[in-house]
C-alpha positions, 0 to 999 in steps of 0.5 A: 445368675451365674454371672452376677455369682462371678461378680461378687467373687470379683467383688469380694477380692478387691475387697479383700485386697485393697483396704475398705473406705470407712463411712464418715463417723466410724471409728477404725480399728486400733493398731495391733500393739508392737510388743516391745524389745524381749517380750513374746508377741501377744497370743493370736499376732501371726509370727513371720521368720526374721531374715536377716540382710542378704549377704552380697555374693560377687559377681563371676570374673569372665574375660571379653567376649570372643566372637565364634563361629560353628566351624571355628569351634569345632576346629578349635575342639579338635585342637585342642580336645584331649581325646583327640590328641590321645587319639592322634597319639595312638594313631602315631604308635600304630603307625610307628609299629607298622614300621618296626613290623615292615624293617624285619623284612630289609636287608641289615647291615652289621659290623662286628670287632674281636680281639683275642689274646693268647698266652703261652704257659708252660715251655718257658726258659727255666728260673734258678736262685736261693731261698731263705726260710728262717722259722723252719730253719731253711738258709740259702738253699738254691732252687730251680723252676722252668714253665714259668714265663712263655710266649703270647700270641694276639688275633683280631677280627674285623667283619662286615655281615649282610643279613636277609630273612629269605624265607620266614613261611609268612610270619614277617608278612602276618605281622606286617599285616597285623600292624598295618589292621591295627594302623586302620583300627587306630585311625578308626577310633580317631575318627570316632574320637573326632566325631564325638568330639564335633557332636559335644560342641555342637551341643554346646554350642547350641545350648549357648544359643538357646540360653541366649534366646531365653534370655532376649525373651525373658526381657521382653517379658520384663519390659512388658511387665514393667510397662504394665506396672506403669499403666497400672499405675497411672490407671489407678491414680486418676481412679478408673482401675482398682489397686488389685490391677496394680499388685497383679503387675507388680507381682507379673514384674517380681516374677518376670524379673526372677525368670531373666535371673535364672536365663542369665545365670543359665546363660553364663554355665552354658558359656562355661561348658562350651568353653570346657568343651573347647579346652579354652579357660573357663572364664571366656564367654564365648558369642555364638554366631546367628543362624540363617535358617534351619538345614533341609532334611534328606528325605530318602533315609535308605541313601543316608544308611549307605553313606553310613555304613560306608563313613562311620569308623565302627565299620572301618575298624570291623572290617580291619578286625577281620583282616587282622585275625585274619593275618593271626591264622598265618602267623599260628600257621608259620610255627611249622614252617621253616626258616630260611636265613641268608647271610653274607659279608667281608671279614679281615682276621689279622694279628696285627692291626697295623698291617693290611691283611687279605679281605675274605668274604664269608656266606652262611644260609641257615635252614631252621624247621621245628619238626614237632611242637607238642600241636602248639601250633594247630591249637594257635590257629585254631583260635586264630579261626575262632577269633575270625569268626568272632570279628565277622559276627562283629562286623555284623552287629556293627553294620545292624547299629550304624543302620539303627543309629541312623534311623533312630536318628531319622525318626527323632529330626522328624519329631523335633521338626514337627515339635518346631512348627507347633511351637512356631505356630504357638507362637503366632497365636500368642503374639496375635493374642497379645496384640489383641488384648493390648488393644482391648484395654487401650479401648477400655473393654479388656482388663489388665489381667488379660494382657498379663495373661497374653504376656505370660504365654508370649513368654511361654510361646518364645520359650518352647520355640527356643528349646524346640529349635535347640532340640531340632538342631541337636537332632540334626547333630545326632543325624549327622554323626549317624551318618559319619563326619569327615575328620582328617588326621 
């Protein structure tokens, strides 16, 4: 009973969908009338929305395809990235501050020259003469003036001097160590730069992939659906399938050809994102080398959290941190500390350049010591400490987040591992099952609906192997940078 229920529906739906044979004598239905230009449709006539021509929409300009491998990729990112290049400029200022820091302990050389003018004003030979003043009726009257005039004297020195900070009670050697903490921080903060860097373009690299492989599956879903359109086709003209077998391919064609639109057009964005990832012009389509098999796994995760801890940069610029703050409480401390200054040299003191005068050497030891401060320097190195003890609870927390970062890592390759081998099974089956039915209806016992079925999941089966692989290797990315990458500056 419940088959033959089945049957009438099956029934009812061809009868529905292909047009009814008239018996002999009987008169078809007239046409629906067209209503003419400006007048309304008759009452009950179903309206559709007018849609005019779609406009044509030019395809994207792309250059010609530049073949990459993996490992040209990243190098080509970390040349080019602007991370990295901000960072290697930082690692430049570091270093060159280093240097300032290192140059206040050597010994300087300096040259100094004067010269000094000496007039003589008063003493002078005296000055006599007549005066005239006409409006206050002053004629000729003589006068006498003496201190005008006098003799110059001119003194020049020239001098050599040596200097030496003898003694600075560790403040030169805090701040060398200081420069030379944030000289590791910067390398540091490099290399994670470089690590985020390497993780971005290996994802993009892979979504390449990905989008390439969906695009292969989603046309061999159109071949096959296009080859199921012409079986229909020829099954329907000499009479042994119905024309509802024929819609189902066209319609299992129309979408199979929609789902190779969106691969593409998913296809050219990923190929855009890698190029910005890479910092090359966007048009570049960039062909991404095949893979030869997926990596194998490390199985004891506790060896990756000790590579971890001892490789990722978090860890280096913590452990500078402490020395840094560590050297600040040297620093704060020299405030009360004296000073020793050592410096020496020739010196030619002479009143005419032009002549070779003696050469006297000269030395100066200079002792500065502040005696009281206001506690200044005690409430300096009390922060210092404090800011000690805030980098070691640093480093801590560091430490406990490379740990979680890589199991949590750990955790996720597992899963998309096993997410792999479901979709790569899933994928056989759905394969097997095409092949099942193709010959099923080859020898006349299977319908067309059964092998547009068995396509649909084929394509379903190649699309979640393709996302599971790119999940895999995405995961094993995130491992990695778990762990640490190895970038030299």
């Amino acid at each position: 009973m419940r088959d033959r229920f089945v049957v009438l529906i099956v029934v009812c739906a061809l009868a529905l969908a292909a047009p009814a044979a008239q018996p002999a004598g009987a008169q078809q239905a007239p046409p629906a009338p067209t209503p003419a230009p400006g007048m309304p449709p008759a009452p009950g006539t179903p309206s559709a929305p007018a849609l005019g021509p779609i406009p044509a929409i030019p395809p994207v300009p792309t250059l010609a395809p530049r073949p990459l491998t993996l490992a040209d990729a990243v190098t080509t990112a970390l040349q080019n990235s602007f991370q990295t290049r901000q960072a290697a400029l930082a690692v430049a200022i570091a270093r060159a501050q280093l240097r300032e820091a290192e140059a206040q302990k050597a010994v300087t050389l300096g040259g100094s020259a004067s010269f000094t003018d000496n007039s003589q004003c008063c003493g002078g030979s005296p000055v006599s003469g007549t005066i005239s003043i006409p409006s206050s009726g002053i004629s000729n009257a003589p006068f006498t003036a003496t201190g005008i005039g006098g003799s110059a004297a001119t003194n020049t020195v020239f001098a050599l001097t040596l200097k030496y900070p003898l003694y600075t009670g560790g403040a030169l050697e805090a701040q060398i160590a200081i420069a030379r903490a944030n000289e590791v921080i910067a390398e540091a903060q490099f290399a994670a730069a470089a690590e985020q860097v390497v993780f971005s373009v290996r994802q993009a690299y892979y979504s390449v992939t990905a989008s390439e492989a969906n695009v292969g599956s989603a046309q061999r879903s159109v071949d096959a659906a296009r080859e199921n359109v012409r079986v229909a086709a020829a099954r329907v003209q000499v009479g042994t399938s119905p024309q509802f077998d024929l819609l189902q391919a066209q319609v299992q064609l129309a979408q199979s050809a929609q789902a190779l639109t969106q691969a593409r057009t998913a296809l050219s964005q990923s190929q855009q994102n890698l190029a910005a990832t890479l910092v090359l012009p966007l048009p570049t389509t960039v062909v991404p080398a095949g893979f030869s098999g997926l990596p194998e796994v490390p199985q004891d995760v506790d060896a990756l959290i000790g590579q971890a801890l001892q490789r990722r940069p978090e860890i280096a610029a913590a452990r500078a941190g402490e020395v840094g703050a560590q050297a600040a409480i040297d620093l704060a401390a020299s405030g009360l500390a004296p000073n020793i200054t050592v410096q020496a040299g020739p010196q030619i003191q002479t009143s005419d350049p032009t002549t070779r005068d003696a050469v006297n050497l000269t030395g100066t030891i200079t002792l500065t010591l502040a005696i009281l401060d206001g506690g200044l320097t005690q409430a300096k190195v009390e922060e210092a400490r404090s800011r000690l003890q805030s980098a070691k609870v640093t480093e801590e927390q560091t430490r406990q987040q490379v740990e979680l970062d890589v199991r949590n890592a750990y955790l996720s390759l597992g899963n998309a591992a096993d997410v792999l081998r479901s979709a790569l099974a899933g994928q056989t089956a759905a394969r097997e099952a095409l092949r099942i039915a193709n010959v099923r209806f080859q020898a006349g016992v299977g319908t067309q609906l059964e092998v547009v079925t068995a396509v649909q999941n084929l394509s379903t089966a190649d699309t979640n192997v393709t996302q599971a692989a790119f999940q895999y290797y995405v995961a094993l990315a995130q491992l990695d940078r778990a762990i640490g990458v190895q970038v030299k500056i």
